[in-house]
Each structure stands twice: as structure tokens, then as C-alpha cells.
N, CA, C, O and CB atoms as a CASP TS submission, in Angstrom:
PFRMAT TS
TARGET T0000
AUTHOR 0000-0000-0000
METHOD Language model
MODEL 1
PARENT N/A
ATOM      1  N   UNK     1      83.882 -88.625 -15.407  1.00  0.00           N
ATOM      2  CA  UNK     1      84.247 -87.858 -16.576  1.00  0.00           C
ATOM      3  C   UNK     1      83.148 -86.863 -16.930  1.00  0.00           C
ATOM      4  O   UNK     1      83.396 -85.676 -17.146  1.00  0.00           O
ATOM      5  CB  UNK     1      84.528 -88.784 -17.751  1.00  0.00           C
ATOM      6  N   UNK     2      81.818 -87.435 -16.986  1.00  0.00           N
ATOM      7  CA  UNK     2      80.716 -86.267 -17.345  1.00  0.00           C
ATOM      8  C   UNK     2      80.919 -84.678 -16.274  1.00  0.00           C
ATOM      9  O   UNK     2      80.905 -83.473 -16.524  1.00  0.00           O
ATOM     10  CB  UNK     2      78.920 -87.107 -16.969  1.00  0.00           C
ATOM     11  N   UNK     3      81.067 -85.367 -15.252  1.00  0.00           N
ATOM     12  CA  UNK     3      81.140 -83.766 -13.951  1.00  0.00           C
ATOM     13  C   UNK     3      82.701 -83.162 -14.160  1.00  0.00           C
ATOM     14  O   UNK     3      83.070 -82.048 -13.789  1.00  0.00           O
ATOM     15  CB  UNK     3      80.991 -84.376 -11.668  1.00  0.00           C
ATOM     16  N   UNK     4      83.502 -84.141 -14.826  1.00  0.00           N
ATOM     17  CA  UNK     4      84.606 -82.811 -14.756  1.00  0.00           C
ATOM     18  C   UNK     4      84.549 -82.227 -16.388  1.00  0.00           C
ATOM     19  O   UNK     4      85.501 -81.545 -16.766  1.00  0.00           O
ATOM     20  CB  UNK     4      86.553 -83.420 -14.255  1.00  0.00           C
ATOM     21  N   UNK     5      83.518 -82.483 -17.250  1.00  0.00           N
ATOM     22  CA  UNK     5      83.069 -82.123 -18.822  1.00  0.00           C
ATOM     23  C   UNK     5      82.602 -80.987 -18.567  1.00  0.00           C
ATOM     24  O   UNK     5      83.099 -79.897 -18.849  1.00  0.00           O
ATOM     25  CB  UNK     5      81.974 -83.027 -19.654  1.00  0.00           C
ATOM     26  N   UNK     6      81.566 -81.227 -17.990  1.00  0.00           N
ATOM     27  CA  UNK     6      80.508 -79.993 -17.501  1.00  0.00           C
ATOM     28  C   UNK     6      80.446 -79.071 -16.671  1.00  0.00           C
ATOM     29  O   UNK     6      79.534 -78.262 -16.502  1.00  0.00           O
ATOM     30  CB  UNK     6      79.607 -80.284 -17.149  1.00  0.00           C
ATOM     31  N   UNK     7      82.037 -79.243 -15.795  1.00  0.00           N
ATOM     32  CA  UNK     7      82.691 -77.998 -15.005  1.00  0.00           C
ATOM     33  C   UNK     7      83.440 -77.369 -15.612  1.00  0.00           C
ATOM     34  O   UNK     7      83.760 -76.236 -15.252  1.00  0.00           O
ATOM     35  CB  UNK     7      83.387 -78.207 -13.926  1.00  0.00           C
ATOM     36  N   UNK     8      83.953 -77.999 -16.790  1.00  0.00           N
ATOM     37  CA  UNK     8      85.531 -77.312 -17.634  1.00  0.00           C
ATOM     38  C   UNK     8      84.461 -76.606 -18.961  1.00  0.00           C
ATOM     39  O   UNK     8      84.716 -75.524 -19.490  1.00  0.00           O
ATOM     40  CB  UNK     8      87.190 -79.050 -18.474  1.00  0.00           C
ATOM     41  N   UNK     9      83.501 -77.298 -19.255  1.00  0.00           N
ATOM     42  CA  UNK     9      82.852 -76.606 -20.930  1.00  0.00           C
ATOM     43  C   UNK     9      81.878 -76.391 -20.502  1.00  0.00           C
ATOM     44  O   UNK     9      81.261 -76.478 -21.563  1.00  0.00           O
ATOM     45  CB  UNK     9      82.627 -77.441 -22.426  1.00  0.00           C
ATOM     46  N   UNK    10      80.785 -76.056 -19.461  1.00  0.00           N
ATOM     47  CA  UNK    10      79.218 -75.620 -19.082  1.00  0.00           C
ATOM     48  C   UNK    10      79.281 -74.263 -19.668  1.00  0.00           C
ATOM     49  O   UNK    10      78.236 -73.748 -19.271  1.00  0.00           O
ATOM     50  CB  UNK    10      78.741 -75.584 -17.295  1.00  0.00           C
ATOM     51  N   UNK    11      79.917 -73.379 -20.395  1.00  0.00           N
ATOM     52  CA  UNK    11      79.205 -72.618 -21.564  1.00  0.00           C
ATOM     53  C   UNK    11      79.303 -73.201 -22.732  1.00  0.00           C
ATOM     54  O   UNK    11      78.629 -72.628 -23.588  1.00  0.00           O
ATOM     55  CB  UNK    11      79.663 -71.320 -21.796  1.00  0.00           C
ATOM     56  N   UNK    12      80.068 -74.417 -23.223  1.00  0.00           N
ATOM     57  CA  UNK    12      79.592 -75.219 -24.787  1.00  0.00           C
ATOM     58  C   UNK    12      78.811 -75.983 -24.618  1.00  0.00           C
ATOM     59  O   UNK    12      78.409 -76.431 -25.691  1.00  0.00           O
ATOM     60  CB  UNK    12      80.520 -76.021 -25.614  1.00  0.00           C
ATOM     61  N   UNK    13      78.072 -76.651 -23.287  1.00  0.00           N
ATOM     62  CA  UNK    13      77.597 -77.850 -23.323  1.00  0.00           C
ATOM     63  C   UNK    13      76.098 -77.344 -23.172  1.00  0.00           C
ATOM     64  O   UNK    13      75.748 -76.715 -22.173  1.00  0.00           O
ATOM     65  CB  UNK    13      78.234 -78.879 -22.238  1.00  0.00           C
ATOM     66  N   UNK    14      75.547 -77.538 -23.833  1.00  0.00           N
ATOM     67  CA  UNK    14      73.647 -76.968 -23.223  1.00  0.00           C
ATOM     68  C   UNK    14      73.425 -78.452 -22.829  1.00  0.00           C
ATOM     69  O   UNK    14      72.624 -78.462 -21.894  1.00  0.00           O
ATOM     70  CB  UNK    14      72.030 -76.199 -24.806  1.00  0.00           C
ATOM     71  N   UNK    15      73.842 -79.824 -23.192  1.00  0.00           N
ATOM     72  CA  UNK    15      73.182 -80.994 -22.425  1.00  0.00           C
ATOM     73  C   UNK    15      73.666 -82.107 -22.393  1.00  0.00           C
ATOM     74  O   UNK    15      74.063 -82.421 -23.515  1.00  0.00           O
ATOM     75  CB  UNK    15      72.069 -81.285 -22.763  1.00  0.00           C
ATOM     76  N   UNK    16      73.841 -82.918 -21.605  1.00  0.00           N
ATOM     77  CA  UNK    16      74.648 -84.126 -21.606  1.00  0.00           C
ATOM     78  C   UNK    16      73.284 -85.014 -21.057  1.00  0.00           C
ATOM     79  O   UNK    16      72.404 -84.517 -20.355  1.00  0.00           O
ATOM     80  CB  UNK    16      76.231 -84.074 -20.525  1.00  0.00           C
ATOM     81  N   UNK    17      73.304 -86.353 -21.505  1.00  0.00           N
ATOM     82  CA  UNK    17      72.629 -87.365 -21.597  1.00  0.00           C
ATOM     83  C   UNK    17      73.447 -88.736 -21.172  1.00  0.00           C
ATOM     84  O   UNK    17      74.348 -89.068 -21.944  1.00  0.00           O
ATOM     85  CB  UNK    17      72.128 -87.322 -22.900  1.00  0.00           C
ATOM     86  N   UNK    18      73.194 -89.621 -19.926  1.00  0.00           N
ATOM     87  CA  UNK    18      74.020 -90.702 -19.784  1.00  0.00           C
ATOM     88  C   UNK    18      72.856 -91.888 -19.669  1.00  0.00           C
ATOM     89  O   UNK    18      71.933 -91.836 -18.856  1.00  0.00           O
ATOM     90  CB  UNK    18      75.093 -90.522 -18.462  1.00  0.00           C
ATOM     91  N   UNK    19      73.059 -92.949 -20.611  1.00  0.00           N
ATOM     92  CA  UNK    19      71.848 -93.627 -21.109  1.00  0.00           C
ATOM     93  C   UNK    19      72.825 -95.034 -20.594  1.00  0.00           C
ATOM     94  O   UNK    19      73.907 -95.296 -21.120  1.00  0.00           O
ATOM     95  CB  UNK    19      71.243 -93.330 -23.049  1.00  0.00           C
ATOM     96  N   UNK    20      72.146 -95.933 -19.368  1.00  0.00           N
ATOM     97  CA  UNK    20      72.706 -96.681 -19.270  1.00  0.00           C
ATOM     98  C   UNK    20      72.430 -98.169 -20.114  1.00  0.00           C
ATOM     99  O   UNK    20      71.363 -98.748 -20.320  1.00  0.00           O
ATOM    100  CB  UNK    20      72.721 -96.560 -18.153  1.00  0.00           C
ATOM    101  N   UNK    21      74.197 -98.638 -20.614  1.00  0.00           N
ATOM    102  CA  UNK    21      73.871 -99.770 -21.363  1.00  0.00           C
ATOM    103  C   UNK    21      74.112-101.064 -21.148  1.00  0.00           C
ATOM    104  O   UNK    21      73.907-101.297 -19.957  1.00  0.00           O
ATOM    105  CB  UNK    21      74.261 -99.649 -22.311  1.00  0.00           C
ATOM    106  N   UNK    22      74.476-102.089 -21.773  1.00  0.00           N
ATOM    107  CA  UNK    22      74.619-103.762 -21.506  1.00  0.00           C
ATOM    108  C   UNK    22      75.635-104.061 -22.519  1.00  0.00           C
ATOM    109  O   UNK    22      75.854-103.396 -23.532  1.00  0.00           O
ATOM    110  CB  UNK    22      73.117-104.793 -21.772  1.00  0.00           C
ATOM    111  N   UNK    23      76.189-105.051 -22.172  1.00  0.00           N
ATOM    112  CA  UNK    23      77.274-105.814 -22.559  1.00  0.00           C
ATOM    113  C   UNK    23      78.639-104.470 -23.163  1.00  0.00           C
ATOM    114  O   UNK    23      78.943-104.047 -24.278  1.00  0.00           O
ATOM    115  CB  UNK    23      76.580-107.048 -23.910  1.00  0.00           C
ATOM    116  N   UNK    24      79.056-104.229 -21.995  1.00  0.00           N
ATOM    117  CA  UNK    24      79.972-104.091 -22.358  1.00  0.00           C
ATOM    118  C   UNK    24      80.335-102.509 -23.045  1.00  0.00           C
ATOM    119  O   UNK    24      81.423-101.942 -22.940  1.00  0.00           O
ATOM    120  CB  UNK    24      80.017-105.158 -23.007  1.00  0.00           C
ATOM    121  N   UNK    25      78.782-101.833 -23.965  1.00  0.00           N
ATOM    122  CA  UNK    25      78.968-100.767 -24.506  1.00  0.00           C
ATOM    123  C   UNK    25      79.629 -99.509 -23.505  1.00  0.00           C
ATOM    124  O   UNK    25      79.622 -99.469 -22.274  1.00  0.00           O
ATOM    125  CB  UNK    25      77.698-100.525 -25.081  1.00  0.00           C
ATOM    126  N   UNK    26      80.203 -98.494 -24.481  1.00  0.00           N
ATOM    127  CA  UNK    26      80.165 -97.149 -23.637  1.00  0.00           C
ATOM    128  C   UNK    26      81.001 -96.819 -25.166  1.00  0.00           C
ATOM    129  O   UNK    26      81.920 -97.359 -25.782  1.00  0.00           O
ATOM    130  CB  UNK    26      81.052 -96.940 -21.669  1.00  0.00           C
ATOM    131  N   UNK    27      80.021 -95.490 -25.396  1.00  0.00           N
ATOM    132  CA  UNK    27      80.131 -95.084 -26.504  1.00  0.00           C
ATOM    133  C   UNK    27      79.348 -93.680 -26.047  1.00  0.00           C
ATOM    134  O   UNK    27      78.440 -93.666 -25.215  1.00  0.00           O
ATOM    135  CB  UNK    27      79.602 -96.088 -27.656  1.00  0.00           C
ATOM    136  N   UNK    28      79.937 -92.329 -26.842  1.00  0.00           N
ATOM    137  CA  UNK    28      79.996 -91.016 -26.720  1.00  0.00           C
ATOM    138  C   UNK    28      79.650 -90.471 -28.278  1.00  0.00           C
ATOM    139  O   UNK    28      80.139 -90.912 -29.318  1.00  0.00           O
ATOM    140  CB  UNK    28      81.448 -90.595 -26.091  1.00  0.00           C
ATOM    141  N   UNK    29      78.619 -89.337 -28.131  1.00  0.00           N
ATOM    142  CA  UNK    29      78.515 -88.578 -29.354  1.00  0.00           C
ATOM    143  C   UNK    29      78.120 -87.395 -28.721  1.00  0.00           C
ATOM    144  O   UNK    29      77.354 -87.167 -27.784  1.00  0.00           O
ATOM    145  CB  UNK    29      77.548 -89.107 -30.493  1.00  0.00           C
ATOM    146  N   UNK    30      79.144 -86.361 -29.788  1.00  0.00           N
ATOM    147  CA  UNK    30      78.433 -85.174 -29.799  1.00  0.00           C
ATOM    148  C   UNK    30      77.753 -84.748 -31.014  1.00  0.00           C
ATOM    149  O   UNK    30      78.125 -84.928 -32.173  1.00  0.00           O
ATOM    150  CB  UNK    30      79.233 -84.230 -29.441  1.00  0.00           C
ATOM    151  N   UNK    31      76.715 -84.163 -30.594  1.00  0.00           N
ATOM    152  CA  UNK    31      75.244 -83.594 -31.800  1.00  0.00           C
ATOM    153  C   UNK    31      75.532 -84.551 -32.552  1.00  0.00           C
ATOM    154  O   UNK    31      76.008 -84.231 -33.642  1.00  0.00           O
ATOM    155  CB  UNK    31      75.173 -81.906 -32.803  1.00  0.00           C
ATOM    156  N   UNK    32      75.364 -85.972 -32.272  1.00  0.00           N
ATOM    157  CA  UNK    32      74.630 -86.882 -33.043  1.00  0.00           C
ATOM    158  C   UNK    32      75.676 -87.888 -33.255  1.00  0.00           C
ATOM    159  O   UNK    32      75.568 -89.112 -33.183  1.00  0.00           O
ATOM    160  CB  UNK    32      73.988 -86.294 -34.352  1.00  0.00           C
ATOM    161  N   UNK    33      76.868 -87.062 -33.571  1.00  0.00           N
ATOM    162  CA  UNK    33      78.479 -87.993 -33.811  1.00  0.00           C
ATOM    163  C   UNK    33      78.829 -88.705 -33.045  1.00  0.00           C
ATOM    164  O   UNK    33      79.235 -88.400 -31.924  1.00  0.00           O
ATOM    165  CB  UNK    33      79.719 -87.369 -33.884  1.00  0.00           C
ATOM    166  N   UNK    34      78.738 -89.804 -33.509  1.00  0.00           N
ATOM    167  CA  UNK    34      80.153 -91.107 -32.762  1.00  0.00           C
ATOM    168  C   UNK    34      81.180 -90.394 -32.569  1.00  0.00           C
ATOM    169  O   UNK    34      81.447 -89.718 -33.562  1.00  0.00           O
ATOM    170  CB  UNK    34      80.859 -92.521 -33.810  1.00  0.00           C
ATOM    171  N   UNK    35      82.040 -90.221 -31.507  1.00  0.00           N
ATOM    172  CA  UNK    35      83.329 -89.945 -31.139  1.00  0.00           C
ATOM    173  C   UNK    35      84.194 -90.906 -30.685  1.00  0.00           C
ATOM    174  O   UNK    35      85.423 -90.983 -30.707  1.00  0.00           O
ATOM    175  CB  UNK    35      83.314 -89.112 -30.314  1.00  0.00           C
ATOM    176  N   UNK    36      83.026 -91.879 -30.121  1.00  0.00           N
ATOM    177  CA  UNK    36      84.144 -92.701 -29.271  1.00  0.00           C
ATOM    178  C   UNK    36      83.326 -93.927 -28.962  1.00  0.00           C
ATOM    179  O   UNK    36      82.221 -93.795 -28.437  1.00  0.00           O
ATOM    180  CB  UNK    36      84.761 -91.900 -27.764  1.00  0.00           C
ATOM    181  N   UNK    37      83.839 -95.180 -29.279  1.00  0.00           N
ATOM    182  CA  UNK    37      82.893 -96.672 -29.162  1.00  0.00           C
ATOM    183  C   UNK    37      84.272 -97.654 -28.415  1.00  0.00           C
ATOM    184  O   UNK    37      84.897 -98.363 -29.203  1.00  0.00           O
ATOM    185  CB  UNK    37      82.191 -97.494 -31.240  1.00  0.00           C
ATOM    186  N   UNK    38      84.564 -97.660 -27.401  1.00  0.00           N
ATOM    187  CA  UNK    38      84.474 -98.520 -26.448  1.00  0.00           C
ATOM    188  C   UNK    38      84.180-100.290 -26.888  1.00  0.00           C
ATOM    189  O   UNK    38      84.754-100.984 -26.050  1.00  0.00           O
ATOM    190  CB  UNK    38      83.378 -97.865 -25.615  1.00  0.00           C
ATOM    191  N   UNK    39      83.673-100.897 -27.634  1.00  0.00           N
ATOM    192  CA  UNK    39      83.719-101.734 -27.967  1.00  0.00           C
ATOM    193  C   UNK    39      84.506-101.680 -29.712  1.00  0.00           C
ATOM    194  O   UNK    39      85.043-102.618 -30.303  1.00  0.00           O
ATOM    195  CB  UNK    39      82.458-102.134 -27.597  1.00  0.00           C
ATOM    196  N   UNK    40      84.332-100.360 -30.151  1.00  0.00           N
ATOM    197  CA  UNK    40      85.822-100.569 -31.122  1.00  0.00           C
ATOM    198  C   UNK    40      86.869-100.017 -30.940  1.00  0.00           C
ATOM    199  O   UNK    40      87.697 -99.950 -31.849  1.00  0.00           O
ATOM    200  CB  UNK    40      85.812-100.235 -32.378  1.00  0.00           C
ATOM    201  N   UNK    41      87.032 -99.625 -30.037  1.00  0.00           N
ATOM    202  CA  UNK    41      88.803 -99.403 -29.475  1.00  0.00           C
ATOM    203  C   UNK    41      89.298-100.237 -28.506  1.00  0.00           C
ATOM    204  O   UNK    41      90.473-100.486 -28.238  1.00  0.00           O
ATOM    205  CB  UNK    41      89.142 -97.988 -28.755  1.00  0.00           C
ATOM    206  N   UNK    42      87.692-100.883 -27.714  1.00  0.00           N
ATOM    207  CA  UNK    42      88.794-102.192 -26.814  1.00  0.00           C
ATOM    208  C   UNK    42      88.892-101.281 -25.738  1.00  0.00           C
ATOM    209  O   UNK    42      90.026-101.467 -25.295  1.00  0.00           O
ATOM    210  CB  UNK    42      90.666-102.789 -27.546  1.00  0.00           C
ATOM    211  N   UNK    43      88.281-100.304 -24.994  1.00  0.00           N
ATOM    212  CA  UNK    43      89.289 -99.473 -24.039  1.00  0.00           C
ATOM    213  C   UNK    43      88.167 -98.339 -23.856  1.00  0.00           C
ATOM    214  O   UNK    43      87.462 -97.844 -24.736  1.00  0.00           O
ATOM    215  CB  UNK    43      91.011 -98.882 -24.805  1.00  0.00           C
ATOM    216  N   UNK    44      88.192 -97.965 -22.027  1.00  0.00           N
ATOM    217  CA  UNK    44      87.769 -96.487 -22.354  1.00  0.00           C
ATOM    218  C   UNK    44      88.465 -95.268 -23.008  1.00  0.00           C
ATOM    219  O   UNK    44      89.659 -95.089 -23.248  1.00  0.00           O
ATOM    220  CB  UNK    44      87.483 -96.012 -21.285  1.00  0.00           C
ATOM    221  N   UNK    45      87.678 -94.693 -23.169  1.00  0.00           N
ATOM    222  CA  UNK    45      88.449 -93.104 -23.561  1.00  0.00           C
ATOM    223  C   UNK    45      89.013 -92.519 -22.189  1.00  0.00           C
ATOM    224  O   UNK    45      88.736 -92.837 -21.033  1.00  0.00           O
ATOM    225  CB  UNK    45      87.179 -91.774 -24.266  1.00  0.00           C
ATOM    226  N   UNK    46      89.955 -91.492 -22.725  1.00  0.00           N
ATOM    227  CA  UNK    46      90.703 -90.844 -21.810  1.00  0.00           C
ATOM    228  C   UNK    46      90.389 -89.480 -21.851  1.00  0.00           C
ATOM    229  O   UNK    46      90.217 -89.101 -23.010  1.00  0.00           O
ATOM    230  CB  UNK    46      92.039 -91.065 -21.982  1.00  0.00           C
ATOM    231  N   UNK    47      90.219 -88.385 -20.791  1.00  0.00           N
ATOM    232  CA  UNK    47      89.534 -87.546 -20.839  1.00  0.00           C
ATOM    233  C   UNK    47      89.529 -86.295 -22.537  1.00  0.00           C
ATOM    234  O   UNK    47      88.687 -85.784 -23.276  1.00  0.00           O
ATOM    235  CB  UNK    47      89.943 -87.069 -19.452  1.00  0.00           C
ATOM    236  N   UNK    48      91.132 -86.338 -22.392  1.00  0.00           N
ATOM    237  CA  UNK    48      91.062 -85.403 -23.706  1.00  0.00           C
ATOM    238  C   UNK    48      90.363 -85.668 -24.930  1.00  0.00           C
ATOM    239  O   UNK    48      89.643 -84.906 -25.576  1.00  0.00           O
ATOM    240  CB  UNK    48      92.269 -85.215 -24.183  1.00  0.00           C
ATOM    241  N   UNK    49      90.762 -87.170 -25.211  1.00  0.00           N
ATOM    242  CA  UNK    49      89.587 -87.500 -25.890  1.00  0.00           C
ATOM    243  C   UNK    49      88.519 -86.815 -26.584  1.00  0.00           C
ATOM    244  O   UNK    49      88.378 -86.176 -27.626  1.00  0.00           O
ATOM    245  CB  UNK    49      89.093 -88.005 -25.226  1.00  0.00           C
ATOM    246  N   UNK    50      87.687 -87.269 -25.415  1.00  0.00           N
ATOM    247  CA  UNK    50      86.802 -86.515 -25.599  1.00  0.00           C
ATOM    248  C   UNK    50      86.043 -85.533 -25.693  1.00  0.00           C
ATOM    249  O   UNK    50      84.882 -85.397 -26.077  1.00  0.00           O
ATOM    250  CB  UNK    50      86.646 -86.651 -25.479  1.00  0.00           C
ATOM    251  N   UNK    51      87.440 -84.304 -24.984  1.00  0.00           N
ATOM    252  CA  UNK    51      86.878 -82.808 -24.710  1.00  0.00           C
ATOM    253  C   UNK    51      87.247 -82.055 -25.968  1.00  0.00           C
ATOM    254  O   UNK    51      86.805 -80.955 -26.302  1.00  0.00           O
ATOM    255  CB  UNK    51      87.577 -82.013 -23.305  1.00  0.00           C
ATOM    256  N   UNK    52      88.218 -82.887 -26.691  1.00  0.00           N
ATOM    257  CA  UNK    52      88.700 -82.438 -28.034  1.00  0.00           C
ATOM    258  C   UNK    52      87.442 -81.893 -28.605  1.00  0.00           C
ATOM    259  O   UNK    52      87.205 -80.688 -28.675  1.00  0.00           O
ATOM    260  CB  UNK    52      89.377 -83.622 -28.970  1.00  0.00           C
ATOM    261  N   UNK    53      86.628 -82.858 -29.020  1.00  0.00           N
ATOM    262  CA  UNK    53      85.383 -82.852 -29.274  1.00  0.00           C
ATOM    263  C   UNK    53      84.335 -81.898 -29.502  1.00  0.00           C
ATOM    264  O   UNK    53      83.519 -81.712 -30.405  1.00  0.00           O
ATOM    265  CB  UNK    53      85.102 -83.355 -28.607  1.00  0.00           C
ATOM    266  N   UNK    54      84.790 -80.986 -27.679  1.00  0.00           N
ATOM    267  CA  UNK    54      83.892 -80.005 -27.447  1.00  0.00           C
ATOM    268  C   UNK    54      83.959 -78.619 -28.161  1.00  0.00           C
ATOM    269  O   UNK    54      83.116 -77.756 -27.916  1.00  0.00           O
ATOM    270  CB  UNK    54      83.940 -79.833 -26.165  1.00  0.00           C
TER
END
């Protein structure tokens, strides 16, 4: 998902950061915002999701 983010928006995106975690997390923010927590939806995100975002 990050490489097809940063092929479709690489003029909105100046930086993406993938910080690996434990138990279970995967959670997304842009400039600072929670968008998306993976342990409170139960589920990954789906791409639009998160490009909404952008």
C-alpha cells in the first residue's frame, strides 16, 4: 500500500514513515492524525481509505 500511495500522490506526499510494530498494531496518520487504527476497526484498511486522507 505505501508504494502504490507514493506513485498515485508523490506531489502531496513530502514523507512517509513505516515504523515497525508488535502485537497486532497497524495504525496510519497523516500530519499527526489518526486515520486509521487497525486494532479499533478489527481489520486492515483498504486502499481508499486511506488516500481519502491525502
Amino acid at each position: 500500500m505505501a508504494t502504490s500511495l507514493l506513485e498515485e500522490y508523490r506531489q502531496r506526499i513530502a514523507g512517509l514513515t513505516l515504523v515497525p510494530g508488535s502485537g497486532g498494531c497497524f495504525e496510519v496518520s497523516v500530519d499527526g492524525v489518526l486515520v486509521f487504527s487497525k486494532l479499533r476497526e478489527g481489520r486492515y484498511p483498504e486502499y481508499q481509505e486511506i488516500a481519502a486522507h491525502l
